[in-house]
C-alpha positions in Angstrom: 5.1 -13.9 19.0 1.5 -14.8 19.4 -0.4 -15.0 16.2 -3.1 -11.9 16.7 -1.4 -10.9 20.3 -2.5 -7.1 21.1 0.0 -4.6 22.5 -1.3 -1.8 24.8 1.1 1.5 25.1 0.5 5.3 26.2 2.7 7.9 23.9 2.0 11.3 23.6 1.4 12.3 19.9 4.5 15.1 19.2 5.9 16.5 15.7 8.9 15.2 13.8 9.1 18.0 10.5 5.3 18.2 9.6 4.4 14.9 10.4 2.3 13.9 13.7 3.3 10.8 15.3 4.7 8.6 18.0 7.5 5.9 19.3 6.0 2.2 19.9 7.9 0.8 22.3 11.1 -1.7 21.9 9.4 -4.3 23.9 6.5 -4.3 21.5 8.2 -3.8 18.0 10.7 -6.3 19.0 7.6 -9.0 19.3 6.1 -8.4 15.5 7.7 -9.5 12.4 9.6 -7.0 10.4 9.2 -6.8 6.9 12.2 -4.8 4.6 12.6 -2.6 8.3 8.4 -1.9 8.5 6.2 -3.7 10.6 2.3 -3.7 9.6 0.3 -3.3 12.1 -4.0 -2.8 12.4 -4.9 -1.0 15.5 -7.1 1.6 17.6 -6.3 5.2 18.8 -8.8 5.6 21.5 -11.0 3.0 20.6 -10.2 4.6 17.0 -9.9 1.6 14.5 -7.2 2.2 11.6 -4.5 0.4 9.5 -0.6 1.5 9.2 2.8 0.9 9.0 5.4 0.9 11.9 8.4 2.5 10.1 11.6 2.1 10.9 14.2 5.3 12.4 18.1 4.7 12.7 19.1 4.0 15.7 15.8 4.3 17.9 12.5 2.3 18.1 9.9 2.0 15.0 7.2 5.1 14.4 3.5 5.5 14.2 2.6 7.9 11.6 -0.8 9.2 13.2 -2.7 11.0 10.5 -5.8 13.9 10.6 -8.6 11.1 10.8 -6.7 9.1 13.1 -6.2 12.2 15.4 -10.0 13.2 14.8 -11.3 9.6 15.3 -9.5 9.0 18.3 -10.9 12.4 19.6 -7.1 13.6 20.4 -4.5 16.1 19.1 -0.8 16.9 19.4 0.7 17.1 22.6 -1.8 15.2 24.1 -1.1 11.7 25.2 -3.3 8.7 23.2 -3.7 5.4 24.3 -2.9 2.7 21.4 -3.9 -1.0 21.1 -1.8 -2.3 18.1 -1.5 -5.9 16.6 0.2 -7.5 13.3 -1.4 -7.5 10.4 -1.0 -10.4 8.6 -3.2 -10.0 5.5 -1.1 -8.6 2.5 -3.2 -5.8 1.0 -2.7 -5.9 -3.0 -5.0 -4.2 -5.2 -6.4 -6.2 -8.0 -7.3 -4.2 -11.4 -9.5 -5.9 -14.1 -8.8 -5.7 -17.8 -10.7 -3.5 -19.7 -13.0 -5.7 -22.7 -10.8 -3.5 -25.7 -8.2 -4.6 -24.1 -8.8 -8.1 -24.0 -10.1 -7.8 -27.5 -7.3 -6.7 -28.8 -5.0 -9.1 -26.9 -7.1 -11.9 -28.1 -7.4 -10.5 -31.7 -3.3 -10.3 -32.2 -2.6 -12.9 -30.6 -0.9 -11.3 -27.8 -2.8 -12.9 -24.8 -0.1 -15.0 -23.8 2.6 -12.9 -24.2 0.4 -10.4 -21.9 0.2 -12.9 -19.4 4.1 -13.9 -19.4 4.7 -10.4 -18.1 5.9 -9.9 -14.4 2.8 -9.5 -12.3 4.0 -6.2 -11.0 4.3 -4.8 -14.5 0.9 -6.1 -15.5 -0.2 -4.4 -12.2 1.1 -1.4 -13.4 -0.4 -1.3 -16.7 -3.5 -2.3 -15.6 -3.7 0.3 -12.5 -2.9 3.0 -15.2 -5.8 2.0 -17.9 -8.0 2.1 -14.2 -7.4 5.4 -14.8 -8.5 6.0 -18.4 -11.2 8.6 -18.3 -11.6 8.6 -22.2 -12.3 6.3 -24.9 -9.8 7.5 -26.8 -7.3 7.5 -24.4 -7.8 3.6 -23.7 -7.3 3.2 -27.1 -4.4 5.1 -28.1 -2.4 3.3 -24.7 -3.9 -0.5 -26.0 -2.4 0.5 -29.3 0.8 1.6 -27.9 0.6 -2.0 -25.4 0.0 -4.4 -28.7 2.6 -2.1 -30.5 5.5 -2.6 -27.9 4.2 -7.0 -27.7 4.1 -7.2 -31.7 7.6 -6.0 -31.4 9.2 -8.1 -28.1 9.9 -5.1 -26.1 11.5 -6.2 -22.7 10.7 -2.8 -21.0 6.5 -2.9 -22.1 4.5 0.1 -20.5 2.0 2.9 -21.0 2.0 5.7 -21.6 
């Protein structure tokens, strides 16, 4: 595979349960690199830019998920047939979510900071994506409380709420 190589297909855009969507082609999926069964891909729908997934079906080629704004964007609808460009995407999309100041107040006032930071960075992803959240003061602080609560104590399983 070519690093940044752009497949061209025609498929006409049916419905599998309630979902819109089409079959990429062996020839192409078989030229991207597969990742736990789905292949990332950036692409255009009629010159319509978007970012997906390939997922994977048993026993037949990967599928295109085409959503409303693809469909509208690329100025097509179901039945019809669309032409795709597709091409891997390498870059690895991860969210990053700051710490609120309490928080790091409090971490730094118990001495906790550390023990914060030796947490697996998908649990501290998940704590953090849930105080992004937090609408109320006294929400943020009832959660930090219950986060320096379960650190005093060593919890292995640490999470809010």
């Amino acid at each position: 595979m070519k690093l940044n190589q752009k497949y061209l297909f025609s498929a006409k855009i049916y419905l599998i349960g309630i979902n819109w969507c089409v079959d990429v082609p062996f020839e192409i999926t078989n030229c991207l690199i597969v990742d736990r069964g789905r292949i990332n891909i950036k692409g255009k729908i009629n010159g319509f830019d978007f970012f997906k997934t390939l997922m994977p079906v048993k026993n037949a080629t990967h599928r295109l998920f085409v959503n409303k704004i693809m469909m509208q964007g690329g100025r097509t609808a179901l039945g019809k047939v669309a032409q795709f460009e597709i091409e891997q995407d390498h870059n690895k999309n991860v969210k990053e979510y700051s710490v609120p100041k309490l928080v790091t107040e409090q971490l730094v006032d118990n001495n906790l900071l550390a023990d914060f930071n030796n947490l697996t960075a998908s649990r501290k992803r998940s704590i953090l994506k849930y105080f992004s959240f937090i609408k109320t003061e006294e929400t943020l602080v009832k959660n930090t409380n219950k986060l320096i609560s379960q650190l005093k104590n060593k919890e292995k399983n640490v999470k809010v709420p």
